[in-house]
C-alpha positions, 0 to 999 in steps of 0.5 A: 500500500505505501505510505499511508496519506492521513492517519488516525486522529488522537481523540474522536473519530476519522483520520486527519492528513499525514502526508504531502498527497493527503494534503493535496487530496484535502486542498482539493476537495476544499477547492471542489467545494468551493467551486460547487457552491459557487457554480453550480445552481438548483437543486444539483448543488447538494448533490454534488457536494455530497459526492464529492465529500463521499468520494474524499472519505472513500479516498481517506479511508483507503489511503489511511494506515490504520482502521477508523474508530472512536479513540478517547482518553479514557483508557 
């Protein structure tokens, strides 16, 4: 697999960017967004968005070195 692009957060649940790709993955889902809402119009505009979010969290989740939980300090 590689480096892995974004790693497990501390505390809470997901993953966080670890590495120059998952910064730039991160960069740009943020300009995507951005250029969603900006450009597209009616009733296409969630959809869109909320691809593009489901496809960034199916690219984190595949390119993350360890599972996604929830991680607490109360060990």
């Amino acid at each position: 697999m590689g480096k892995p692009w974004f790693e497990a957060k501390r505390f809470g649940y997901g993953v966080s960017p670890a590495s120059r790709e998952g910064w730039i993955a991160t960069a740009v889902l943020v300009l995507l967004v951005l250029l969603d809402v900006t450009f597209v119009q009616g009733v296409l505009r969630w959809p869109a968005g909320a691809g593009l979010i489901l496809a960034f969290a199916a690219l984190a989740y595949a390119k993350s070195g360890s599972g996604w939980r929830w991680r607490s300090s109360d060990r």
